[in-house]
N, C-alpha and C positions, 0 to 999 in steps of 0.2 A: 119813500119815494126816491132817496139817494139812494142809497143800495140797489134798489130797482134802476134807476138811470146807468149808474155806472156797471151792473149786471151785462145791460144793452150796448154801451161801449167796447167790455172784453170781448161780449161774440159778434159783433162789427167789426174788430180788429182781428179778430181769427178767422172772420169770413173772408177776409183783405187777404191775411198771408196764407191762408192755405186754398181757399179760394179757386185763387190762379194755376196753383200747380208747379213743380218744381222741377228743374232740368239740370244738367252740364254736361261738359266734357272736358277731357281732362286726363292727360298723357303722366302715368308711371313709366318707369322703365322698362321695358316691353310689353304694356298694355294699353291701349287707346279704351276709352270708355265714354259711354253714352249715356247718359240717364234721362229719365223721364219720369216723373211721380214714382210708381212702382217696379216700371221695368228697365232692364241696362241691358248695355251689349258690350261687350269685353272684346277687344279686338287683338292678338297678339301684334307687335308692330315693335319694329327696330331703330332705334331712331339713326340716321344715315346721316342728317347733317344740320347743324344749327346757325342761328346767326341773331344776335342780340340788338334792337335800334333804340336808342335810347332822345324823343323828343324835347327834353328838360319835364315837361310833366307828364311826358304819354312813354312809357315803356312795351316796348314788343317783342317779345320771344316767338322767334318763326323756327318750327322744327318741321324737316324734311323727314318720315318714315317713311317704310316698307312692311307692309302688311303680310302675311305668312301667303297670300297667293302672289305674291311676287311684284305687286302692284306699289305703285308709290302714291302717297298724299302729303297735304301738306297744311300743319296745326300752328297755325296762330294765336295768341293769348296776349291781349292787348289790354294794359292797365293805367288809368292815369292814377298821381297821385294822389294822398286824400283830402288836396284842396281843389282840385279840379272832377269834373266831369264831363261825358260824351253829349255832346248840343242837342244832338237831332235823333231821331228815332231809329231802330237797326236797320230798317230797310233801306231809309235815306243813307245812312252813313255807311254801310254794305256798297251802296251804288257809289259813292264817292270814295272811297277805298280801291274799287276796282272797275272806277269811271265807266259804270255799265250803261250801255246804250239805254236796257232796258230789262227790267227784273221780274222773270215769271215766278211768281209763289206758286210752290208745291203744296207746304206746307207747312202749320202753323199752332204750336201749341205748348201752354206751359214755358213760354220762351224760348221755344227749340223753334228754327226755322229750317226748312229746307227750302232752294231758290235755284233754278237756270237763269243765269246770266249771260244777257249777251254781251258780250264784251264788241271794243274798240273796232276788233281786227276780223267781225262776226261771228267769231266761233261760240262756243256753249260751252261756261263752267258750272259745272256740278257745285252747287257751296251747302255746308251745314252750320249752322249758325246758332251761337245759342248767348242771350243777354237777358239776366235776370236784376242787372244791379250798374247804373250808371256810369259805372266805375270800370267796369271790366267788360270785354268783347271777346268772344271764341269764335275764330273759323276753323272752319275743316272742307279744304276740297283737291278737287282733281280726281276725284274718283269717279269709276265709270257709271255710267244710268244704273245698268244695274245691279252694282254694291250700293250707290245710295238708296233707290226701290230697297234692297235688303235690308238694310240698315234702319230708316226711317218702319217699314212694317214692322220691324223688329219689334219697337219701343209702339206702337202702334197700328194693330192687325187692320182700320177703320179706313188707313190711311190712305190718301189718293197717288197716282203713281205720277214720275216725272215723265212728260212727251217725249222730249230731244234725247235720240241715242246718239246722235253724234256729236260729240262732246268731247274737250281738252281732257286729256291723259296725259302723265306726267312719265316720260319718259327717261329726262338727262336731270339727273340730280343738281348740276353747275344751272342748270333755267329750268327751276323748279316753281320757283318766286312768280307768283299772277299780283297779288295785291302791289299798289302801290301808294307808299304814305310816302309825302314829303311834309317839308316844313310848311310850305306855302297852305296846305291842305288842313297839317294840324291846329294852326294858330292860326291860318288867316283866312281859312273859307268860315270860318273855324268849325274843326270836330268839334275838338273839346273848350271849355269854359270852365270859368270858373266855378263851383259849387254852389249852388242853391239850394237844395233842397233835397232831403233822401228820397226815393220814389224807384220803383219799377222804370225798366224799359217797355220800349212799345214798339210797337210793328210799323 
C-alpha cells in the first residue's frame, strides 16, 4: 500500500510539472528566442542598446534590439533575488508595469502570454510575456501586429490573432523604454515580496 501511495505521489508531481507546459525567452547575442513545449523561433536581432536598474531586490536588464527586418523591440528580464518574490499574477503585474488602462489577452499558454495594452496615452502596445517561476518576468514588445501574429503562430498554429493594428512601434532607440518600474511600484504598491513559497505564475 506504501509503495502503491507514494507510486501516486511521483505521477501527481509530474502531471504538475509537465502538465502545464514549458516556455521562455531569452536573448543570445544575435538571437532572440521563443520557446514553447516543442516549438521555438529564433529570431536574428542585434542588440542596439542596454541599460541595467537595479531595485535592491528586483534586478532588470532592458535590452533595446533590432531585428534583421530593420524593426526594433524591446527584452526585458526582470529578477528578484532569491529571498523575494513577484506578489501578484503576470497579468496584474504586466498592468502595473506599464500602468495599462486596460489589457486585452491574445493569448495564453504554458506561460507565454501574448497581450494589447492600452496604455496611458491610448495607444496599443504589442507585449510577449512569458513567467514560469516567481522569481523571474520576460517582456518582449513594440513590435508590430503583425510580427507578433507571426510570432505567436509560430510556437502555436491554433492560435488566435491580435485585433489592434494600430499599435506603438519603436522608432528612436534614446525613447524606446514603455515600461515603467519605480521604487514606489516595486516595494510599495508592492510587486515583489518576500518569499513564500515555490509555485508557478498565473495569469
Amino acid at each position: 500500500m506504501r509503495t502503491r501511495s507514494k507510486l501516486l505521489l511521483v505521477l501527481v508531481a509530474l502531471f504538475t510539472l509537465y502538465g502545464c507546459g514549458t516556455s521562455n525567452i531569452a536573448y543570445v547575442p544575435q538571437y532572440l528566442t521563443l520557446s514553447m513545449d516543442e516549438k521555438r523561433v529564433s529570431l536574428p536581432a542585434i542588440l542596439v542598446k542596454q541599460k541595467l536598474e537595479n531595485y535592491n531586490n528586483l534586478y532588470i536588464t532592458q535590452r533595446v534590439l533590432r531585428l534583421d527586418d530593420g524593426s526594433l523591440v524591446v527584452y526585458e528580464d526582470a529578477k528578484t533575488d532569491e529571498l523575494y518574490e513577484f506578489d501578484t499574477t503576470t497579468t496584474l503585474t504586466t498592468s502595473e508595469v506599464f500602468d495599462a488602462k486596460k489589457i486585452y489577452k491574445v493569448y495564453a499558454n504554458s506561460h507565454l502570454y501574448a497581450y494589447q495594452l492600452l496604455l496611458p496615452n491610448n495607444k496599443i502596445l504589442n507585449l510577449i510575456v512569458q513567467q514560469d517561476d516567481t522569481q523571474e518576468l520576460r517582456f518582449l514588445y513594440g513590435m508590430s501586429t503583425k510580427k507578433l501574429n507571426e510570432i505567436v503562430k509560430s510556437l502555436d498554429a491554433n492560435s488566435t490573432e491580435a485585433y489592434y493594428n494600430d499599435v506603438v512601434t519603436i522608432e528612436d532607440v534614446n525613447h524606446a523604454l514603455w515600461s515603467s518600474w519605480t521604487v514606489r511600484k516595486v516595494h510599495f504598491t508592492p510587486l515583489i515580496v518576500p518569499l513564500r513559497q515555490a509555485g508557478g505564475a498565473g495569469a
